[in-house]
N, C-alpha and C positions, 0 to 999 in steps of 0.2 A: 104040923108042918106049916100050916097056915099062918101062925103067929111068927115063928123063926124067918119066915119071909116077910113080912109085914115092919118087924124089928131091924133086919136088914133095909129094908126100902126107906125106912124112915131115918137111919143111921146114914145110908145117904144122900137122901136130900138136905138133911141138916150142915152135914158136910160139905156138901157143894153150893149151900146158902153160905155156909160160915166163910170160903173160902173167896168167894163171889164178891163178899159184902167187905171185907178188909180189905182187898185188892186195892179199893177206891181210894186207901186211907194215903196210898203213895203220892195221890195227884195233889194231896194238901201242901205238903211239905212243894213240890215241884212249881205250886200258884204265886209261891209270899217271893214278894220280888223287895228290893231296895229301893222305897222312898225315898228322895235324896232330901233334908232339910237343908238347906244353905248356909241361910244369915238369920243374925238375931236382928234385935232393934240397933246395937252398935255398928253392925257391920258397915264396911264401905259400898257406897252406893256403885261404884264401878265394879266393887270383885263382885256384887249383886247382878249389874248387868253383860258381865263377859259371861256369868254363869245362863243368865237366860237365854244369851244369844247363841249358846250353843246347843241349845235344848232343839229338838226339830218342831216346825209349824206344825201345827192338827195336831200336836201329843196334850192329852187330856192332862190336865197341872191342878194343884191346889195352892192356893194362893191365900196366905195368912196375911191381913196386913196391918199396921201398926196400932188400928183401934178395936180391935178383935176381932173383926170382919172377917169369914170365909166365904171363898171364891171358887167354886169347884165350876172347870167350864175349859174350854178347848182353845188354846195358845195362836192368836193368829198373827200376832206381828210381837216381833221381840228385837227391831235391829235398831232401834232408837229407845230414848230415856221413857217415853211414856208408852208402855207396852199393853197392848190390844189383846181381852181375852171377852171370848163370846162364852157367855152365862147359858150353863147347860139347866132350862125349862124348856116346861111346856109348852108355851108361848114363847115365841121368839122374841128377843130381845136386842137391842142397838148394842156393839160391842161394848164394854168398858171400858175406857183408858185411865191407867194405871200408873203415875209417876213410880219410880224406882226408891225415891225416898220413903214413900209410906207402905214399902212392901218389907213385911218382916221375914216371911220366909215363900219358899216356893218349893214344890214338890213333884213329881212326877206319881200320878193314879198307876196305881197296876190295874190291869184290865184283866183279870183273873174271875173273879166271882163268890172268892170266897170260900172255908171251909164249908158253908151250909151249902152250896150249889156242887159242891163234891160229893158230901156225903148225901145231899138226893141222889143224886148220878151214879153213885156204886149203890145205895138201895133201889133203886130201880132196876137196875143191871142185875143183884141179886134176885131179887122178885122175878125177874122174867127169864131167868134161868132156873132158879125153883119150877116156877109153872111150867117150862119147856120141861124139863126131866121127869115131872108127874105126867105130862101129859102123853110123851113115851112110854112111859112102865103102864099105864091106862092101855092106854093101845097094846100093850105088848102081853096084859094079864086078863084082857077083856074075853077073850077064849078060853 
């Protein structure tokens, strides 16, 4: 009798690990958001800048520009030709200004984290639902 319940308890914790731990796989798909790339090197410098000036201030951008420079850093002026982005370090840094003609593209960051920050987040989730359900059947077989 002993093993027949033993086989039992372990057919569902696996279960309720396995079911715990895929759950998380939903929130990958729900994070990937649309980058927008704009303009290449040909593009026109104005459809370049009607695009940044609609873009909202403080939205985190990447910023390609035409000598292979990247620019990953938070957008703070966009309503004129030489546009102000503050360089995301450690040390703070003097904004950059940015003429319109040497930007090759510009992008919008998603602020998501990533499928590896998901799939911690549903292993963890699972882990600690594992150990919750053992730690009732303990209690519950302890007498």
């Amino acid at each position: 009798m002993g093993v027949v319940m033993t086989r039992k308890l372990l057919a569902i914790v696996v279960s309720l690990s396995v079911a715990t731990a895929t759950t998380g796989c939903a929130t990958v798909a729900a994070q990937r958001s649309n980058g927008v790339v704009l303009a290449d090197a040909d593009a026109d410098s104005a459809l370049m800048a009607s695009y940044v000036r609609q873009l909202p201030l403080g939205s985190r951008v990447r910023v390609s520009l035409s000598d292979g420079t990247v620019i990953h850093g938070t957008l703070i002026k966009a309503d004129s030709d030489p546009i102000a982005v503050q360089r995301r370090t450690r040390i703070p840094e003097a904004p950059l200004q940015l003429p319109l003609k040497g930007v090759r593209a510009v992008e919008l960051e998603k602020s998501g984290g990533g499928a590896g920050r998901a799939i911690a987040i549903g292993a963890a989730a699972g882990a600690g639902a594992a150990l919750g359900v053992l730690l009732v059947l303990a209690a519950i077989f302890s007498d």
